[in-house]
FIZADO-638955 format. One record per residue (C-alpha): x, y, z; residue in three letters. Coordinates in steps of 0.2 Angstrom, whole numbers, padded with zeros to 4 digits, always signed. Each point is the difference from the previous one (the first is absolute). Layout:
XYZALA
...
END
This chain:
+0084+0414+0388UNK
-0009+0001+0016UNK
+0008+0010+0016UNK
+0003-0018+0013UNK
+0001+0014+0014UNK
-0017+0007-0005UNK
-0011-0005+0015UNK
+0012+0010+0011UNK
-0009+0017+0007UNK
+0002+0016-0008UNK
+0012+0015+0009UNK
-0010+0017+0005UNK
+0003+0008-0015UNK
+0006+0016+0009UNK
+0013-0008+0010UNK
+0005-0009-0017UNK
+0003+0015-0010UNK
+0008+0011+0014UNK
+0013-0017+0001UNK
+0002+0001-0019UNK
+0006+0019+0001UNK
+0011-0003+0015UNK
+0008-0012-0008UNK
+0004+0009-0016UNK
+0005+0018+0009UNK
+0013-0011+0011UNK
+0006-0008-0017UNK
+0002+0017-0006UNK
+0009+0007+0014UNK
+0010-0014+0001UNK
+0008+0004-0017UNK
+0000+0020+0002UNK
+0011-0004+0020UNK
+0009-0016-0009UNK
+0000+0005-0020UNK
+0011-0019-0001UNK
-0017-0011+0003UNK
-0006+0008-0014UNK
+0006-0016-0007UNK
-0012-0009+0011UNK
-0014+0007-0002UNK
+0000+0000-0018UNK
+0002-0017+0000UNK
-0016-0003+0012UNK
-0009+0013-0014UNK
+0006-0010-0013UNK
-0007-0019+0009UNK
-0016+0008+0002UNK
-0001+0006-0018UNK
+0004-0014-0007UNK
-0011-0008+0012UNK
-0015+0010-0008UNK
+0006+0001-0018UNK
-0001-0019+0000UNK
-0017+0000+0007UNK
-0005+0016-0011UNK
+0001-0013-0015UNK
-0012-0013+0006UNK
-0012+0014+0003UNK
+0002+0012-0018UNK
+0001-0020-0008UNK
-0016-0007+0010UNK
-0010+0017-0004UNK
+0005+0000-0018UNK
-0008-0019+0001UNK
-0016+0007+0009UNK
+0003-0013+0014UNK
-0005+0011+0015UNK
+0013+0005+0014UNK
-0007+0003+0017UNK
+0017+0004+0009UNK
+0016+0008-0004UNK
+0013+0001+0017UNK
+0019+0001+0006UNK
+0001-0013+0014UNK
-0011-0014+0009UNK
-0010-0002+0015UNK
-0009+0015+0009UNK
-0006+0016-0011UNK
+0008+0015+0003UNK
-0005+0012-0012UNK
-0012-0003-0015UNK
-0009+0010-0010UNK
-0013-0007-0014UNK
+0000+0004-0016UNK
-0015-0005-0012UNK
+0000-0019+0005UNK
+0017-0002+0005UNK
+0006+0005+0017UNK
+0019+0007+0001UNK
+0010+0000+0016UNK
+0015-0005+0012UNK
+0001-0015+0013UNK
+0007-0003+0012UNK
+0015-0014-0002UNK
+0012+0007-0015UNK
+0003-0014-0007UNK
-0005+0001-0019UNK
-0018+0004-0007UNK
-0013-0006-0009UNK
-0016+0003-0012UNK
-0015-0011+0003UNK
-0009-0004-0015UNK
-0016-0009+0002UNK
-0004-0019-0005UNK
+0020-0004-0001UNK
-0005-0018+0005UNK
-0015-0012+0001UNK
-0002+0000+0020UNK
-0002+0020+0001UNK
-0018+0005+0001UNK
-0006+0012-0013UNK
-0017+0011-0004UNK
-0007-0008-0014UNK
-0002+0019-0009UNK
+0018+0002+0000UNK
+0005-0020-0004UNK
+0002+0006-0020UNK
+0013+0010+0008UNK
+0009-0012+0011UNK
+0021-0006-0006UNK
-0007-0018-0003UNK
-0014+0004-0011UNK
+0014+0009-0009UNK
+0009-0007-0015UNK
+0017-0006-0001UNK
+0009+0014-0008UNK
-0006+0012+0011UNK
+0004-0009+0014UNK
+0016-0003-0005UNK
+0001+0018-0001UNK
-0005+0003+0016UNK
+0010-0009+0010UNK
+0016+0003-0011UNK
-0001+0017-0001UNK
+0009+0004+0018UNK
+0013-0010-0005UNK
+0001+0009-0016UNK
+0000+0018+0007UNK
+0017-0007+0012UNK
+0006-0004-0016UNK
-0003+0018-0008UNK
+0007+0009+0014UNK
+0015-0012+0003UNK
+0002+0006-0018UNK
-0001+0017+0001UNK
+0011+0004+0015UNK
+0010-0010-0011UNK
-0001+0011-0017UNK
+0003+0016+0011UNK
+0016-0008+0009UNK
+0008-0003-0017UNK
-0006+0017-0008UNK
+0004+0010+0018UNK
+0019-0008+0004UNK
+0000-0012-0015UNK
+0006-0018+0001UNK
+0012-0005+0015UNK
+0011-0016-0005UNK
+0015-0008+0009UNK
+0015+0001-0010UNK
+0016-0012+0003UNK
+0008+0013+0005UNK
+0006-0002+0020UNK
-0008+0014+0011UNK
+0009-0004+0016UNK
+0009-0017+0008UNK
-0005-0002+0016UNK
+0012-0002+0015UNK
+0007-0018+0006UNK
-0008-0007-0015UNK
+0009-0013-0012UNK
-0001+0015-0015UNK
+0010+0012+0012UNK
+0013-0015+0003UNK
+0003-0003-0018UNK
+0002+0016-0003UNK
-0015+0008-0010UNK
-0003+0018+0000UNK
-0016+0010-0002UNK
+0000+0006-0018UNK
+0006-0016-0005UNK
-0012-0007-0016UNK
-0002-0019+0000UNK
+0002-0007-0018UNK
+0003-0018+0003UNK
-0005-0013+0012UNK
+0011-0018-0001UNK
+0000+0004-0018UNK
-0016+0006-0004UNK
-0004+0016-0004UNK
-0012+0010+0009UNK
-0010+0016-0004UNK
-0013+0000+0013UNK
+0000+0000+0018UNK
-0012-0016+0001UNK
+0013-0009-0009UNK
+0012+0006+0013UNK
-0011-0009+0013UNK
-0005-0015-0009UNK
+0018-0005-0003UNK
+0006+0004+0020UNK
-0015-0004+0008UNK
+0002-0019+0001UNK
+0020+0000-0001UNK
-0001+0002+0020UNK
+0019-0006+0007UNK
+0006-0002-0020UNK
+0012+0010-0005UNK
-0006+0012-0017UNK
+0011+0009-0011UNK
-0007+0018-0002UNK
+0006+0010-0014UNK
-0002+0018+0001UNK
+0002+0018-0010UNK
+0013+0011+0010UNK
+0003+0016-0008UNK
-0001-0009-0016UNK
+0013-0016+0005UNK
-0008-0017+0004UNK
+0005-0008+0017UNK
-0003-0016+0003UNK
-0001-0005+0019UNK
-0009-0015+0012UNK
-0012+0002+0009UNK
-0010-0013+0013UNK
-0020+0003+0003UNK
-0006-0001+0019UNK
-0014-0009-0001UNK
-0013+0012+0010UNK
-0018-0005+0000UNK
+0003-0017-0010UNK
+0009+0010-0015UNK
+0019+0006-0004UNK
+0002+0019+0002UNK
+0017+0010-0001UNK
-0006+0017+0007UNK
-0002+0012-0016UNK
-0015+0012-0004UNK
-0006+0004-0018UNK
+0000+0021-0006UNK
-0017+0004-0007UNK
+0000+0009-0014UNK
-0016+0010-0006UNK
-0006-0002-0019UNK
-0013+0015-0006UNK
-0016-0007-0007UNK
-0009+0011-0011UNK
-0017+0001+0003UNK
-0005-0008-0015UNK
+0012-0014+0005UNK
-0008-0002+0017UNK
-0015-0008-0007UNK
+0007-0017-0006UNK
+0012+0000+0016UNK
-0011+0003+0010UNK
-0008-0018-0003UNK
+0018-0008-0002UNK
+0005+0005+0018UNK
-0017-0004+0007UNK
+0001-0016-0008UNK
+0017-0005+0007UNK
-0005+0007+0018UNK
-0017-0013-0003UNK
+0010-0015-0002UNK
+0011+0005+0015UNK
-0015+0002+0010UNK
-0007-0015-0008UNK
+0016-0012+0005UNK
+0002+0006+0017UNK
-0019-0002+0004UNK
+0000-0016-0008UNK
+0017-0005+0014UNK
-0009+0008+0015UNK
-0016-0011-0003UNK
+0008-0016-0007UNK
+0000-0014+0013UNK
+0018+0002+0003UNK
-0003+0021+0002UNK
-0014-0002+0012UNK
+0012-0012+0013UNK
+0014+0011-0002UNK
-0012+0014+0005UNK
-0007-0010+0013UNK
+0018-0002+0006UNK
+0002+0019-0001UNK
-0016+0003+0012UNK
+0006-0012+0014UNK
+0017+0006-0002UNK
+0007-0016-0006UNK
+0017-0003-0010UNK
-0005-0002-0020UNK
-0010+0013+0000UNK
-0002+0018-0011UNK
+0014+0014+0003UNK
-0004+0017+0004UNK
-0001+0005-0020UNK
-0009-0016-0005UNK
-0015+0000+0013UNK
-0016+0005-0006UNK
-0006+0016+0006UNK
-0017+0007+0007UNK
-0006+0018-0004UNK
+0007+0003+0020UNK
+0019-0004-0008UNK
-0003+0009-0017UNK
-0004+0017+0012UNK
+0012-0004+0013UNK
+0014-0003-0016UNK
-0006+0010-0012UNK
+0012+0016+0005UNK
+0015-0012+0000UNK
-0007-0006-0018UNK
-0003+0016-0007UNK
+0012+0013+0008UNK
-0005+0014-0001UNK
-0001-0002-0018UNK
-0021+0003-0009UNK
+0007-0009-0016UNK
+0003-0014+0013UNK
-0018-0001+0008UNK
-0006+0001-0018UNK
+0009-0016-0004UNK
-0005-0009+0018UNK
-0019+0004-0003UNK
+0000-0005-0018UNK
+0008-0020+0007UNK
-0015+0004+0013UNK
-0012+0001-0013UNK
+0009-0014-0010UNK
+0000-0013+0014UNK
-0018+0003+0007UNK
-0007-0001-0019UNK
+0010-0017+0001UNK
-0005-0007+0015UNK
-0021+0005-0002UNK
+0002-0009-0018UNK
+0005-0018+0009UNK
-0013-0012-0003UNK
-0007-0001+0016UNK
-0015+0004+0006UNK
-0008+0014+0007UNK
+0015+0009-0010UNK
-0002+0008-0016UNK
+0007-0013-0010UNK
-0008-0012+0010UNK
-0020+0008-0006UNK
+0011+0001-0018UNK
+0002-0022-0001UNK
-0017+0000+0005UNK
-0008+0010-0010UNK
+0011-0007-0014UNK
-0004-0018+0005UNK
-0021+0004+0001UNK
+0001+0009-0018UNK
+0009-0015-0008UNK
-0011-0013+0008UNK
-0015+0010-0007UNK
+0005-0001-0017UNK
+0005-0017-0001UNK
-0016-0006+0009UNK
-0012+0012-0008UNK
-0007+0003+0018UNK
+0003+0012+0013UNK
+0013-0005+0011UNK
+0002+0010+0017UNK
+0013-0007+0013UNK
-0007-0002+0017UNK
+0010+0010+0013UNK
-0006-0013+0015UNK
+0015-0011-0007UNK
+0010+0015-0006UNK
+0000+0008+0018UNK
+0011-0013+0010UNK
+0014+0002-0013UNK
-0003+0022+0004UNK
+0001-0003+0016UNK
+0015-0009+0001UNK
+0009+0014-0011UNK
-0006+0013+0013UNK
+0006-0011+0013UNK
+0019-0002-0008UNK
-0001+0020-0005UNK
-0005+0003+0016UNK
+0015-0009+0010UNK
+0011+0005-0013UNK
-0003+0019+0001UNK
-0001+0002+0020UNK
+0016-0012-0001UNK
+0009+0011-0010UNK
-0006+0016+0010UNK
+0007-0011+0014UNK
+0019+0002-0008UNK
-0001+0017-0004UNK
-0005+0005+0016UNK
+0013-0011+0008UNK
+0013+0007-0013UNK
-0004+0020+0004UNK
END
């Protein structure tokens, strides 16, 4: 991709640098005088890693192609810092906001020297670009599961049991009479041995009465108890125990890819609700701050909330930021791979689309971008409003 900041002047490179290092000797003080934003900063380490990692793939993939990368940067708009390496420039810009690798002849409107057209992603065959623009994705994907594997193999495999962990107070569970310790077995006569079946079963009996059986110091005791109905669904007020099950290295492997696979199809559902047409009034309701719209947990969060949140999220705990950068890696791997242009997936369907038109009309087809540009542009402009929008509520909320 091409920087759409890149016409803006460059920084005196002195005055860039000299920024740079202030800025990371204040981050480091700030965690020697304040050791609790260690949290913090690990999390903005851990953004701009993943920031580059995913770039860092389009780059090893592009070479391995012998397409010709000319720039490799953290951030848009004015040059900070650069530094040229054979013929591909490396460096910081100014606006943090992501990153990019410029490989040359992506489209057929960009201007090319005919010695190095041969070298160029459209004169490229479809596997290979394929390969290219899937590969950022795909390293998200392997990190996501390798903080995974070394959460199950370091702490092992938290799960909620049905076993209460605390009853909270003027809450219908406290009124029936449920203590912690208590261990659901049956809900309206069915038997439960998971805490999702727990919530399927109370969540949408808000103002009906269930009949909770429980295991209390090995006696069953029946009571009944009437959900509240709190954000649209019935809760009575009771917390799960987590328990921790040891995962042998070996047993990490396959694990690994289960939990990933179940945290892929959350990620999946809940961008699928936060961009249906339904998701996108509700959160147009949540920025203008009418009724209907998402609650505090539910709202889509920019990387100004994920920092803001991310010590409540994590507390304290480094297994914790682990988990929150792997769903980090999981969602932005997610989101690049929606068909939509100039995203990843987006240069995936047409590169897809241009390889099967050519081998069923034994020419070479070639989209022409003229047409595909309007449809990019429109993408940018919803991305746009929807990221400064949802920086909006997370400044607003801090």
């Amino acid at each position: 991709m091409k920087d759409p900041l890149d016409d803006a002047p460059p920084i005196e490179t002195r005055k860039a640098v000299t920024g740079i290092l202030v800025v990371v000797v204040a981050l480091l003080l700030l965690v020697v005088a304040r050791p609790s934003t260690w949290v913090t900063v690990a999390i903005v380490v851990g953004l701009i890693l993943t920031i580059m990692l995913h770039e860092w793939g389009h780059y090893i993939a592009a070479k391995k192609a012998g397409m010709k990368v000319t720039e490799f940067f953290l951030g848009f708009g004015p040059r900070i810092w650069s530094f040229r390496r054979g013929e591909t420039e490396y460096g910081i810009k100014a606006i943090p906001a992501g990153g990019y690798v410029r490989i040359i002849g992506m489209t057929n409107l960009e201007d090319v020297d005919p010695e190095d057209e041969a070298r160029t992603y459209r004169q490229s065959t479809t596997p290979k670009k394929l390969m290219v623009v899937l590969a950022g994705i795909t390293v998200n994907l392997l990190i996501a599961l390798l903080l995974i594997y070394t959460i199950l193999v370091v702490r092992g495999q938290q799960e909620l049991s049905t076993q209460i962990a605390y009853v909270a107070a003027d809450s219908p569970a406290r009124s029936a009479g449920l203590h912690k310790g208590d261990q659901i077995v049956a809900i309206d006569g069915t038997e439960v041995s998971d805490w999702e079946t727990v919530g399927k079963l109370i969540r949408p009996s808000a103002g009906t009465p269930v009949e909770i059986v429980v295991d209390r110091d090995g006696e069953q005791v029946a009571m009944a108890i009437t959900p509240q109905k709190i954000d649209g669904a019935g809760r009575i007020g009771i917390g799960a125990r987590v328990i921790n099950t040891r995962v042998s290295p070996i047993a990490a492997v396959p694990k690994s890819a289960v939990v990933m696979y179940a945290g892929t199809e959350k990620t999946v559902l809940a961008l699928g609700r936060i961009f249906s047409p339904s998701g996108i009034e509700k959160y147009g309701k949540t920025v203008t701050n009418s009724k209907g719209g998402f609650s505090g947990d539910e709202r889509p969060r920019s990387i100004i909330g994920i920092i803001a949140d991310g010590d409540d999220m994590v507390n304290g705990d480094y297994v914790m930021l682990l988990a929150l950068l792997a769903s980090i890696n999981v969602f932005l791997a997610l989101f690049n791979a929606l068909p939509l242009p100039p995203l990843d997936g987006g240069h995936a369907v047409i590169a897809a689309y241009e390889g099967i038109a050519s081998k069923l009309t034994r020419r070479r087809v070639r989209v022409d971008y003229r047409k595909v540009m309007p449809v990019a542009a429109v993408v940018m402009v919803f991305l746009l409003m929807f990221g400064l929008s949802a920086m909006y509520l997370d400044v607003k909320g801090l």
